[in-house]
C-alpha positions as CSV (number, residue, x, y, z in Angstrom):
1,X,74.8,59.2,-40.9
2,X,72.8,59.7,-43.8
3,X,69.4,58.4,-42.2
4,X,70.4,60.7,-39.2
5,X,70.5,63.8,-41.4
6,X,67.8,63.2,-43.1
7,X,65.6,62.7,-40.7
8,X,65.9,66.5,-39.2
9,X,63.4,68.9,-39.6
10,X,63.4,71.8,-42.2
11,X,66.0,70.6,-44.4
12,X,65.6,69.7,-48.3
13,X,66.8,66.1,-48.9
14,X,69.5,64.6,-49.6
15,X,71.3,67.2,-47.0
16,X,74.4,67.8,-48.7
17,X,77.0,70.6,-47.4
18,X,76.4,73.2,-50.8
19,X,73.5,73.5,-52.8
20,X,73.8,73.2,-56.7
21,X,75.1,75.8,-58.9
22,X,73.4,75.0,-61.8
23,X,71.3,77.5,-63.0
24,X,69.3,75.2,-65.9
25,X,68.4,76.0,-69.2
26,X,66.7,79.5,-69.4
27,X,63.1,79.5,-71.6
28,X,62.3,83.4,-71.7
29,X,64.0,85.4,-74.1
30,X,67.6,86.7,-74.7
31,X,66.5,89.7,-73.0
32,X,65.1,88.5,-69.7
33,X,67.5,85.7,-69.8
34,X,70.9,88.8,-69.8
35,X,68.7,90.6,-67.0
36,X,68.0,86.8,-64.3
37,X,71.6,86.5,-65.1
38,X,73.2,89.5,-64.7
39,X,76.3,90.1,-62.4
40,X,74.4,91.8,-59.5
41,X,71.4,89.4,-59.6
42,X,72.1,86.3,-60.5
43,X,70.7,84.1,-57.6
44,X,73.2,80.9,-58.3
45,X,76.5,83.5,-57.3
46,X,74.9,85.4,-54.9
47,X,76.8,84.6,-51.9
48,X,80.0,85.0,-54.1
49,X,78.6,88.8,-55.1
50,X,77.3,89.6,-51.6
51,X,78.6,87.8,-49.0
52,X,82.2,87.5,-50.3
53,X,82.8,91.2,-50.1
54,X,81.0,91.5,-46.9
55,X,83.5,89.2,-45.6
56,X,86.5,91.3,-47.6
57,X,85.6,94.7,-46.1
58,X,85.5,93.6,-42.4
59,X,89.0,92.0,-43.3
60,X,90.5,95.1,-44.7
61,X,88.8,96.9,-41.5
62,X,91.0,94.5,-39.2
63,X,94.0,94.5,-41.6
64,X,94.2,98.1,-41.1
65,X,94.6,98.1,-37.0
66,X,96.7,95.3,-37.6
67,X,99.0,97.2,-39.4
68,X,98.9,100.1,-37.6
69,X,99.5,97.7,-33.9
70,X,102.5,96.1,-35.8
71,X,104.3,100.0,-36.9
72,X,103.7,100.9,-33.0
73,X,105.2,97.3,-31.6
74,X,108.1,97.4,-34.5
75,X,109.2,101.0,-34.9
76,X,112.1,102.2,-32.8
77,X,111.4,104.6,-29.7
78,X,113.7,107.6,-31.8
79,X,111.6,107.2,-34.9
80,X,108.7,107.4,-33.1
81,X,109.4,110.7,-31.7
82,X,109.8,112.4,-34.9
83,X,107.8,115.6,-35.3
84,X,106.3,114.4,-38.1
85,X,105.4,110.9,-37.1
86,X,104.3,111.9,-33.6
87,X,102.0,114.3,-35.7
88,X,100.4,111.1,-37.6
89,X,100.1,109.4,-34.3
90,X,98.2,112.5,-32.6
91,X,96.1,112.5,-35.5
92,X,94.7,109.1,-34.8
93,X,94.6,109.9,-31.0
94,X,92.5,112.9,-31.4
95,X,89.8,110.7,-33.9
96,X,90.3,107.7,-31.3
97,X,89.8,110.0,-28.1
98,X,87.4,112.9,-28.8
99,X,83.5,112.2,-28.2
100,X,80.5,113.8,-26.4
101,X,78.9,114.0,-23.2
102,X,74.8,114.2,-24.3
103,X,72.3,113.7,-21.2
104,X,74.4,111.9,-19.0
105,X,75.9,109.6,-22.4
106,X,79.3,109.3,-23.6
107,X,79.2,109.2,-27.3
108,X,81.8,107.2,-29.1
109,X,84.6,108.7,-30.5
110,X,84.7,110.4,-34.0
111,X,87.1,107.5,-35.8
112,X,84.5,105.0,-33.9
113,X,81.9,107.2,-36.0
114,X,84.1,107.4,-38.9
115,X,84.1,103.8,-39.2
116,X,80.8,103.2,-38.6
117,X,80.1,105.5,-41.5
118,X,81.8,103.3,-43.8
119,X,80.3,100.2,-42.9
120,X,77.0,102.3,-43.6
121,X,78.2,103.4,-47.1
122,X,79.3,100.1,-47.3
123,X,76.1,98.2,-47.1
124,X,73.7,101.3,-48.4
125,X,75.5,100.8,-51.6
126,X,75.4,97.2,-52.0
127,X,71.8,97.0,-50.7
128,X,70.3,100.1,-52.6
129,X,72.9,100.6,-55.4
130,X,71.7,97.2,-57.8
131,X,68.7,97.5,-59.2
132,X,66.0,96.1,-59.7
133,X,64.8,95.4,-55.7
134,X,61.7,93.2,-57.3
135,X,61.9,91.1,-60.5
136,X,59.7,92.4,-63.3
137,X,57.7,89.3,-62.3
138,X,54.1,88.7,-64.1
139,X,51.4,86.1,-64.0
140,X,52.8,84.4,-67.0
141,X,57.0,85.5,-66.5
142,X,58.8,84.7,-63.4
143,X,62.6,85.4,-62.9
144,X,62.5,83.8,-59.5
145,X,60.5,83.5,-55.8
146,X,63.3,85.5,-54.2
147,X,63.4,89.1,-54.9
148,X,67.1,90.4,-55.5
149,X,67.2,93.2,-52.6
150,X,65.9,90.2,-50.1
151,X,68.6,87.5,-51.5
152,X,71.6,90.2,-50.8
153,X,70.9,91.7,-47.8
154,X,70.4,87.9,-46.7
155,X,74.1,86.7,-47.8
156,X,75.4,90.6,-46.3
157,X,73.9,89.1,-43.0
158,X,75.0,85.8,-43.1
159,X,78.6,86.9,-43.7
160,X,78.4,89.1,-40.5
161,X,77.4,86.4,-38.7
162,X,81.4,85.2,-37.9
163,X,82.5,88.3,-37.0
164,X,79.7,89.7,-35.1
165,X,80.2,86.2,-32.4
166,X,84.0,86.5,-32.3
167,X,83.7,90.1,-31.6
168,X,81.9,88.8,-28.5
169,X,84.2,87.2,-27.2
170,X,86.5,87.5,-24.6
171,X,89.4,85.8,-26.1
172,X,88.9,86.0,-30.1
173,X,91.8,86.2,-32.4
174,X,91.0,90.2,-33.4
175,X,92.7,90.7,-30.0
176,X,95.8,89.3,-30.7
177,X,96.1,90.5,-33.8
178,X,95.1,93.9,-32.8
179,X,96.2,94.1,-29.7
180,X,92.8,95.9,-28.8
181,X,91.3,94.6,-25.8
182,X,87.5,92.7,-26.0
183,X,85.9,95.1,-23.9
184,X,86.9,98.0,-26.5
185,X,85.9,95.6,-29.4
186,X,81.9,95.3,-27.4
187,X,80.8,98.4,-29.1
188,X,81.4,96.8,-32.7
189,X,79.6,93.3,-31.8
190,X,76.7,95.4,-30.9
191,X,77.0,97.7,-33.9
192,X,77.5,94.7,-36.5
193,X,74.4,92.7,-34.8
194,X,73.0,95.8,-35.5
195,X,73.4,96.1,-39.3
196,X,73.1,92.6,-39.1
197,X,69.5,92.6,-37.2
198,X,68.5,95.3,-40.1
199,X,69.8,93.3,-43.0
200,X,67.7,90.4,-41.7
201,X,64.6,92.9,-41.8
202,X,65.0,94.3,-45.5
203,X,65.7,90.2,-46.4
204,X,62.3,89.6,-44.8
205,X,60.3,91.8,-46.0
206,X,60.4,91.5,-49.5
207,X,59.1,87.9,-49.3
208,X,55.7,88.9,-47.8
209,X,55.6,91.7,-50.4
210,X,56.3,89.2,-52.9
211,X,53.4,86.5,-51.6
212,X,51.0,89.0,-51.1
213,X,51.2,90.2,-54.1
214,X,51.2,86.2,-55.9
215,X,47.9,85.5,-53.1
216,X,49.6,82.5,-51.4
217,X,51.0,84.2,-48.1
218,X,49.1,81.8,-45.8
219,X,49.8,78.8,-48.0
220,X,53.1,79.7,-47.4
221,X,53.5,79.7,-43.8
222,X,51.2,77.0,-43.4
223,X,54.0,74.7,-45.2
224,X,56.2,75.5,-42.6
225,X,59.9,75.3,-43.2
226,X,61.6,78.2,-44.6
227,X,59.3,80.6,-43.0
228,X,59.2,78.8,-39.3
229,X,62.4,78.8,-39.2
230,X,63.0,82.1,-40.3
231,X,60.3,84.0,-37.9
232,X,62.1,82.2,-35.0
233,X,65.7,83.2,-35.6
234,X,64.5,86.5,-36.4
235,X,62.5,86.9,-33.1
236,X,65.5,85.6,-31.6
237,X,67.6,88.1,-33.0
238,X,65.2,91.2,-32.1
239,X,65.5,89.6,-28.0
240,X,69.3,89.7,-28.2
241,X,69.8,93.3,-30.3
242,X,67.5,95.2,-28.5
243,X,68.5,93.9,-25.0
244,X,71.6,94.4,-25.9
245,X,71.1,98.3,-25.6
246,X,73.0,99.7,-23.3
247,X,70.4,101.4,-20.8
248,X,68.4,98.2,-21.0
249,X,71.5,95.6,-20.1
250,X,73.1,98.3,-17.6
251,X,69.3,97.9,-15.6
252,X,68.7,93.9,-16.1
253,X,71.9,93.1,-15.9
254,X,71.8,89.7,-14.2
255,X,69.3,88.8,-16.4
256,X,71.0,90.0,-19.7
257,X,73.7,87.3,-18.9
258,X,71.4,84.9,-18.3
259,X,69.4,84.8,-21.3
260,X,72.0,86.2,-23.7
261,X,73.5,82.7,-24.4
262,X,70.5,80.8,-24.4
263,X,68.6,83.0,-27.0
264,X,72.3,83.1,-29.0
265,X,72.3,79.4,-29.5
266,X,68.3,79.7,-30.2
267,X,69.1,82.0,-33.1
268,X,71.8,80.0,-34.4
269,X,70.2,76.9,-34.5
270,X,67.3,78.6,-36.6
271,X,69.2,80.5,-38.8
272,X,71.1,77.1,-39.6
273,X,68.0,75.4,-40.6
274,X,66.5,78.4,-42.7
275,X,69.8,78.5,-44.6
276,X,69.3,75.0,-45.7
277,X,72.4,74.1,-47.3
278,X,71.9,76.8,-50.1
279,X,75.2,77.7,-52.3
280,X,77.9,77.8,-49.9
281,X,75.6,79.0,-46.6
282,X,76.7,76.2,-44.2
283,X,80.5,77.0,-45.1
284,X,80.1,80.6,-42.8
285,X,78.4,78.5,-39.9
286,X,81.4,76.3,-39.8
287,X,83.5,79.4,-40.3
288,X,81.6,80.6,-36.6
289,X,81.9,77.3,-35.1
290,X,85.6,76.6,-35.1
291,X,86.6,80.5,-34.7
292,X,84.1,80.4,-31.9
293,X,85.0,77.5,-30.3
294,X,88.7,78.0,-30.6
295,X,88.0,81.2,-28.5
296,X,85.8,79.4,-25.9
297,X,87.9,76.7,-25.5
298,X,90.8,79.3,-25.0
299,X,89.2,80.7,-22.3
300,X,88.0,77.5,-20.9
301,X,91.7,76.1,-20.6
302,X,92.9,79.0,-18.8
303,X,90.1,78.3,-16.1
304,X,90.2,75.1,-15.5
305,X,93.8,73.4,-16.3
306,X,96.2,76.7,-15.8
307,X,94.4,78.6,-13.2
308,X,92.8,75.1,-11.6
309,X,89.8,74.7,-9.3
310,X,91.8,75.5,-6.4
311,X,91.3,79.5,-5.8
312,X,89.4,80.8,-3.4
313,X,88.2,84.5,-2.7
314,X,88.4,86.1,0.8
315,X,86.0,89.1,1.5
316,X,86.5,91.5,3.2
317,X,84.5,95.0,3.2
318,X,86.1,97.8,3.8
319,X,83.4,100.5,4.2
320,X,80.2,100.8,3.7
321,X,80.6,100.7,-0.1
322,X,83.7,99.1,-0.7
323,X,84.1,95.3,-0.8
324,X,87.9,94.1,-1.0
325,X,88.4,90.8,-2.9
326,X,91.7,89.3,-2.4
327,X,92.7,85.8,-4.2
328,X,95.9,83.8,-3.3
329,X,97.2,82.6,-6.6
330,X,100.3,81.9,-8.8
331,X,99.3,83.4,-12.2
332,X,100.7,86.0,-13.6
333,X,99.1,89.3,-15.1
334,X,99.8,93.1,-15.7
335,X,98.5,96.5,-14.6
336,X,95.1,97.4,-15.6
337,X,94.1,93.8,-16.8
338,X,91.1,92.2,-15.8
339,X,89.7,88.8,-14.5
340,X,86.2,87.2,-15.1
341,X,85.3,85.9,-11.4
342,X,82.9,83.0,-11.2
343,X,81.6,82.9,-7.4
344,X,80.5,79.8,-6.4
345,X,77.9,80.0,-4.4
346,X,74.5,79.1,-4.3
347,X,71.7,81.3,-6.6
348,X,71.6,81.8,-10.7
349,X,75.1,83.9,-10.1
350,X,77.3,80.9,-10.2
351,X,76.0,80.4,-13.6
352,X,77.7,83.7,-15.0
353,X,81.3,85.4,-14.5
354,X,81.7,89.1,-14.0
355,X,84.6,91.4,-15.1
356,X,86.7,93.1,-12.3
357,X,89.9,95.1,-12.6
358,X,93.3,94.1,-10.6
359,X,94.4,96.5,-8.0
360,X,97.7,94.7,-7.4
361,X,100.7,93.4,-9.2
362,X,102.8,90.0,-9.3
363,X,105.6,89.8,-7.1
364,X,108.8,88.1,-7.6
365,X,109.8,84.8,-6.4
366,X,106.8,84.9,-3.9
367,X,102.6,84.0,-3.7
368,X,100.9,86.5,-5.7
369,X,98.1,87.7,-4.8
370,X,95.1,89.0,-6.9
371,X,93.3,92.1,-4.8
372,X,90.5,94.2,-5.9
373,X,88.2,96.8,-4.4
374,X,84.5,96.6,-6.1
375,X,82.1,99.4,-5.3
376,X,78.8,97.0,-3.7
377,X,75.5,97.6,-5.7
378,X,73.1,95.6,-6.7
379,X,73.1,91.5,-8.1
380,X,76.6,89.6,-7.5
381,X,78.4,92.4,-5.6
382,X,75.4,93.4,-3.6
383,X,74.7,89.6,-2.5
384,X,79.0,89.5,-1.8
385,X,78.8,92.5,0.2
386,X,75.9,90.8,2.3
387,X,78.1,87.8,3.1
388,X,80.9,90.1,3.7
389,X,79.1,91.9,6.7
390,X,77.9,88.5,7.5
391,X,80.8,86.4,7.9
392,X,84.0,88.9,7.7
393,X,86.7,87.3,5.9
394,X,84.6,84.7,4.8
395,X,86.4,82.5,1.8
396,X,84.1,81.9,-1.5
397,X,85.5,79.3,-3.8
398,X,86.0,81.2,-7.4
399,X,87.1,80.3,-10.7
400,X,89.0,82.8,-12.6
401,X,89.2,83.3,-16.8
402,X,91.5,85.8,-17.9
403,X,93.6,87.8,-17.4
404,X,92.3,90.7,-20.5
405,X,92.9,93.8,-21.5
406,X,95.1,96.3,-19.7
407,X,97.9,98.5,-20.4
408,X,100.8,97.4,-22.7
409,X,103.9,96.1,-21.2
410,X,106.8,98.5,-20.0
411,X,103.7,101.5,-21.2
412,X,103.9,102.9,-17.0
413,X,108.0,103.2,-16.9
414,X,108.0,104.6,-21.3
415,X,106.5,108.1,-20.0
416,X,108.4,110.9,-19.0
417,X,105.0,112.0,-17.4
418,X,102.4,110.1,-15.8
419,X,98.9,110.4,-14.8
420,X,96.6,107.9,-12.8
421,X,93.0,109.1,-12.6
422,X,91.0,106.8,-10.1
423,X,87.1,107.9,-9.5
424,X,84.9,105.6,-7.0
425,X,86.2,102.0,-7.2
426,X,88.0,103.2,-9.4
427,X,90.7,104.3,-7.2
428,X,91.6,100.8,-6.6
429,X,92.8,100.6,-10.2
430,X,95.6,103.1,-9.2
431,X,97.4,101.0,-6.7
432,X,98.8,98.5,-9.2
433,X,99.9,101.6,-11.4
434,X,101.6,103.2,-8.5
435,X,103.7,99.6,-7.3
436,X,103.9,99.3,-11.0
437,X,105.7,102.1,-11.3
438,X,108.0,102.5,-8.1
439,X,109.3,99.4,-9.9
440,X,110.7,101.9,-12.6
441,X,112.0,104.3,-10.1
442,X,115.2,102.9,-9.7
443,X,116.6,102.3,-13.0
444,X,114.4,104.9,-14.9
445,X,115.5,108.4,-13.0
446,X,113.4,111.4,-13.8
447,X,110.1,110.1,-14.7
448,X,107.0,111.1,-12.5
449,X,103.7,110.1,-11.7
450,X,101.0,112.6,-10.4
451,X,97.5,110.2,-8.9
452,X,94.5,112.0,-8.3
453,X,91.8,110.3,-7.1
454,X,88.0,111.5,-6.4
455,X,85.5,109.6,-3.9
456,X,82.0,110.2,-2.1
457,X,83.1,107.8,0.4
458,X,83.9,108.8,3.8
459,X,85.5,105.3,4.1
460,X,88.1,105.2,1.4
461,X,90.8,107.1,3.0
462,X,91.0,104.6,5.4
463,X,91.7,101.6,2.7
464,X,92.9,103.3,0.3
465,X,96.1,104.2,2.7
466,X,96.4,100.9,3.9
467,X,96.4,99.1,0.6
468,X,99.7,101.6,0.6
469,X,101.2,100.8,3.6
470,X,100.7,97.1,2.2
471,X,102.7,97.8,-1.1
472,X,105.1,99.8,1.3
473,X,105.8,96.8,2.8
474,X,106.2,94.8,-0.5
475,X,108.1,97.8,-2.2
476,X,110.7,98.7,0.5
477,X,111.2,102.2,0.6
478,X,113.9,104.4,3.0
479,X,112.4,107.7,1.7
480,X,109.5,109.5,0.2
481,X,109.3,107.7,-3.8
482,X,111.2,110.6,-5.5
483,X,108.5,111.5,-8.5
484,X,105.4,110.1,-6.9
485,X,102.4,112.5,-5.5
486,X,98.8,111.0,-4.8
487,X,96.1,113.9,-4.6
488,X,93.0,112.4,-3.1
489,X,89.8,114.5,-3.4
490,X,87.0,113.9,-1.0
491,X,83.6,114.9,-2.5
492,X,81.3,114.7,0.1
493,X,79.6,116.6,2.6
494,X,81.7,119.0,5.4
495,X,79.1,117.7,8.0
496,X,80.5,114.4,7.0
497,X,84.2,115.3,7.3
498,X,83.8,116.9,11.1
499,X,82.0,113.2,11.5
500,X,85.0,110.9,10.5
501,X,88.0,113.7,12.0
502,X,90.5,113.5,9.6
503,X,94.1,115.1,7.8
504,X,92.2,117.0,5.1
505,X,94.4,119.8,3.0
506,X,92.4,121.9,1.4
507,X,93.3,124.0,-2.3
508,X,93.6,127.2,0.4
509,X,95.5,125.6,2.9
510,X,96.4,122.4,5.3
511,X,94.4,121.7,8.9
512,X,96.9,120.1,11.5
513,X,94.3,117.4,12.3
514,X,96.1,114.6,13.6
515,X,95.4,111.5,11.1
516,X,93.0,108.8,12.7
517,X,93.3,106.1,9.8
518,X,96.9,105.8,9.3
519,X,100.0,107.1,10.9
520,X,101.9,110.4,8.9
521,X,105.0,107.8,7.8
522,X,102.6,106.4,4.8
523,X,101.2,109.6,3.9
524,X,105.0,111.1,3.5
525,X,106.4,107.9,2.1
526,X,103.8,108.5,-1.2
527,X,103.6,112.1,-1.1
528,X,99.8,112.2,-0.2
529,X,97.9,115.2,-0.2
530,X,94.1,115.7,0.9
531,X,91.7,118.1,-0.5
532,X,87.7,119.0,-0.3
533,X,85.7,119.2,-4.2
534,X,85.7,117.6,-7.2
535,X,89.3,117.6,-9.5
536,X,89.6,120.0,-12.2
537,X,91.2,116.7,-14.7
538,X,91.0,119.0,-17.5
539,X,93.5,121.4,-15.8
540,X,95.7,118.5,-14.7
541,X,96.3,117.2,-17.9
542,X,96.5,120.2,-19.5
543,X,99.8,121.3,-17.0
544,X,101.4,118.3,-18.0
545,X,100.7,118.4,-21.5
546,X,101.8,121.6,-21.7
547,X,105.6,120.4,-20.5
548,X,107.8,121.1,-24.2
549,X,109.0,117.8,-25.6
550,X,108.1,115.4,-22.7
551,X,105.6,112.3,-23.4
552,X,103.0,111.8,-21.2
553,X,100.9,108.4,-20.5
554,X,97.2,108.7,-18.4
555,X,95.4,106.0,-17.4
556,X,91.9,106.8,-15.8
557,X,89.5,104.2,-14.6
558,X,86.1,105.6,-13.1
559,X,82.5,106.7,-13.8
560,X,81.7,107.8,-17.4
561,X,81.5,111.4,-16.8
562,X,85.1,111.3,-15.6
563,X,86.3,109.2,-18.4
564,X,84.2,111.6,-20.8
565,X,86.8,114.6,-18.9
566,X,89.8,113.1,-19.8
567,X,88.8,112.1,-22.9
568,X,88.4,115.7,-24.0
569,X,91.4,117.0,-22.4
570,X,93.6,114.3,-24.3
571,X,91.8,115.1,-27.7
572,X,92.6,119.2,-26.9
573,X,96.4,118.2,-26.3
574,X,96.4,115.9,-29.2
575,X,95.0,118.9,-31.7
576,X,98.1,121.2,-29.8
577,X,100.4,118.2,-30.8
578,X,99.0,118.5,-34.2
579,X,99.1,122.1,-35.1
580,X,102.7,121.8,-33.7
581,X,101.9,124.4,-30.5
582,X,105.3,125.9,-29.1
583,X,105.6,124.5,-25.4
584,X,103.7,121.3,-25.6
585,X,104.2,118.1,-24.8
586,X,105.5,115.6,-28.0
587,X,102.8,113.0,-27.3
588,X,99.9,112.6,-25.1
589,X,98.7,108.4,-24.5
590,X,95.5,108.0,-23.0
591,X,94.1,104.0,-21.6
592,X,91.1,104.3,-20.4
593,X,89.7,101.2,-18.4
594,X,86.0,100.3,-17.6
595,X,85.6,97.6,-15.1
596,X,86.0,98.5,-11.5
């Protein structure tokens, strides 16, 4: 073992696990001795200064939503609906829901903001606030090699290293903890490999400062080591932050995913070797390994020994831009979750799994069956769609990891009100909302649920209506679903609606144009209505928000500017909740979901 280790590159020998403390005997004066050893730069506790508290102030960060996820799980329904805790709880809405629309861009939210704000103060202060950056270093007096600002904001980035990969991944243990999904956790991986990326710059720099200034820059990277290793994990971590913004992942996409891993592992392996054992370095690597790992093999388990290599998908397209997945299987899952899909088929796409969002629920005592309605585009679902037209109900074989995310148990029948927003592919998010909640019906009398739906697609009437008639048959029903209404809003062109012939009702009025996709029994059974232009959402949630005393739940799944609609509708009823408006609702809940 020993000859093993020390025969690997870039590593001082012997390779032992920490570095030594000892500091030796100082030989400048009292003075100079009080400043080199000083509680902010001392260089033998500077992971214990630095790093420690990096660690600390994520951990109070995640403490806090733990906390608050445990008093919404624990407290009673009645004490919930106190006017002065249902106050406290639209305060955090209103921070947690109210952003900006700039240039086609959903901002975050302001408490996404508000956080990120005290990470900055956070690590402003305890790069900037110490002083001095340099050591009063002269030909004759050295402190050290390693100036003090670039041996802090080195430890600051090393201890961001375990929390910036589990944030990445899809089953990490800040999701059960927190109960917030991984896809809502995304924005902070990229923001913490953000501060992370600019810690590792202000860490570099200083060192060429340094040797330029002692004339031995050249010798120094000639040696090797220390600097080869660090130039590569740092060019490694400049490929994954940058393509990790979101206009440049949204456009490369399948190439993202590919390369995302590879340069990942590239940039750990580096950044390992340029720590090089020093003080307690190593101890945050294996920190990342076993959280990691534990994650991955989570996941991994799920895939292969619960779900099993037996699943396989049938396709099925249903228009000209709607492909319908559907997946015999025996797992179970809730509304609004999600499943990674790993198609295998031949090309890089088998490599990588994609995120797509259940249309259907679990039944009882019989084969479940996953279903869900992707909008085709480009990469995986553009080259599904093509065997789709190909072969029609051809049958893929597919691995599944998950299920994630989605709305909270028993969340659907809580509600005295609720509000299903479906926009493009979206739509198909809606159906396991709407079987979700006929399931209610019975034994929770007097709750409603109002869907509205928007589309450009001349085609989704037809399977939209039909994925009804489906859960019809699954979900007997004798009559109408007392409290159900579907509003579906077709976007496109008149030219186009005298093309297809169909039952439209308009805001003005209703055409008695017999129905050429489905016959008027499904249309009464779930109360659906047709109209021509987009929804006015704001205006829909408003009229329910403005009900006195009733709660109201909305779940929209769709493109951003739709999400970016209800967003700001939910923040305005959550500041009428706070300033304790007469007529208003007692609580507004808002899930928004972003795979389709």
């Amino acid at each position: 073992m020993d000859m093993a280790m020390s025969m690997l590159p870039w590593l001082d020998q012997p390779v032992l696990l920490h570095s030594s403390r000892d500091a030796g005997t100082c030989k400048m004066t009292a003075e100079q001795c009080a400043l080199k050893k000083s509680y902010w730069l001392f260089w033998y506790e500077a992971d214990h200064r630095y790093a420690l508290p990096t660690v600390a102030f994520f951990l109070v960060a995640i403490g806090l939503f733990i906390i608050g996820h445990m008093a919404s799980g624990i407290l009673p329904r009645r004490i919930k609906q106190h006017s002065l805790l249902s106050r406290v709880f639209a305060g955090f809405r209103f921070l947690s829901y109210k952003g900006w629309r700039i240039r086609g861009w959903n901002t975050q939210s302001i408490g996404v903001f508000f956080l990120g704000a005290a990470g900055l103060v956070f690590f402003l202060a305890m790069t900037l606030g110490p002083r001095p950056y340099y050591w009063p270093n002269t030909k004759k007096i050295s402190y050290g090699n390693s100036p003090p600002i670039a041996t802090r904001t080195g430890y600051m980035a090393l201890a961001c290293m375990p929390f910036l990969i589990i944030l990445g991944a899809k089953a990490n243990p800040i999701t059960a903890l927190t109960g917030i999904s991984h896809e809502k956790l995304n924005i902070w991986h990229n923001w913490v490999a953000w501060a992370m990326f600019v810690l590792a710059l202000i860490h570099t720099f200083p060192f060429i400062v340094f040797h330029v200034w002692k004339g031995d820059l050249v010798a120094q990277w000639s040696s090797g080591g220390i600097w080869v290793t660090g130039v590569v994990a740092l060019i490694a971590q400049a490929w994954l932050t940058f393509m990790s913004i979101p206009w440049i992942r949204n456009r490369y996409y399948e190439f993202f995913k590919a390369t995302h891993l590879f340069m990942a592992l590239i940039f750990v392996i580096f950044f390992f070797f340029h720590c090089d054992f020093r003080l307690s370095s190593w101890d945050y690597f294996i920190a990342t390994a076993v959280l990691y790992t534990l994650s991955w093999l989570y996941s991994q388990c799920k895939t292969y020994f619960e779900h099993g290599l037996r699943h396989k998908a049938r396709l099925v397209p249903e228009s000209d831009h709607t492909l319908r997945i559907t997946i015999d299987t025996r797992m179970e899952w809730g509304p609004g979750q999600h499943v990674f899909l790993r198609f295998i088929t031949s090309g890089m796409h088998t490599l990588t799994a994609h995120p797509f969002t259940i249309c259907s629920v679990p039944q009882r005592d019989c084969q479940n069956q996953l279903v869900f309605y992707v909008k085709a585009r480009g990469g995986l679902t553009g080259r599904l769609m093509a065997l789709a037209r190909k072969n029609p109900d051809i049958q893929v074989p597919v691995l599944i990891d998950g299920p994630y995310g989605g709305i909270p148990e028993g969340r659907v029948g809580e509600f005295d009100r609720n509000l299903a927003i479906g926009g493009g592919a979206g739509a198909g998010t809606t159906l396991s909302l709407i079987e979700d909640f006929i399931r209610f019906v019975p034994v929770q009398a007097g709750r409603e649920m109002k869907v509205i739906i928007a589309t450009r697609d001349p085609g989704m009437r037809a399977w939209y209506i039909q994925a009804l008639a489906d859960l019809a048959i699954r979900q007997p029903q004798e009559k109408p679903v007392t409290g159900l209404s579907i509003h579906i809003h077709e976007t496109f062109t008149e030219n186009t609606v005298e093309q297809i012939g169909t039952n439209i009702k308009t805001e003005s009025g209703t055409e008695s144009i017999r129905s050429k996709e489905s016959g008027p029994s499904t249309i009464e059974l779930f109360n659906i209505q047709f109209f021509i232009g987009r929804p006015d959402l704001p205006v829909a949630i408003q009229n329910m928000a403005d009900q006195e005393g009733v709660s109201v739940g909305v779940v929209v799944c769709g493109p951003s500017s739709m999400i970016h609609d209800v967003r700001e509708a939910a923040s305005v009823a959550q500041s009428d909740i706070l300033s304790g408006k007469s007529g208003c609702a007692r609580e507004l809940w808002l899930h928004s979901e972003k795979f389709s």
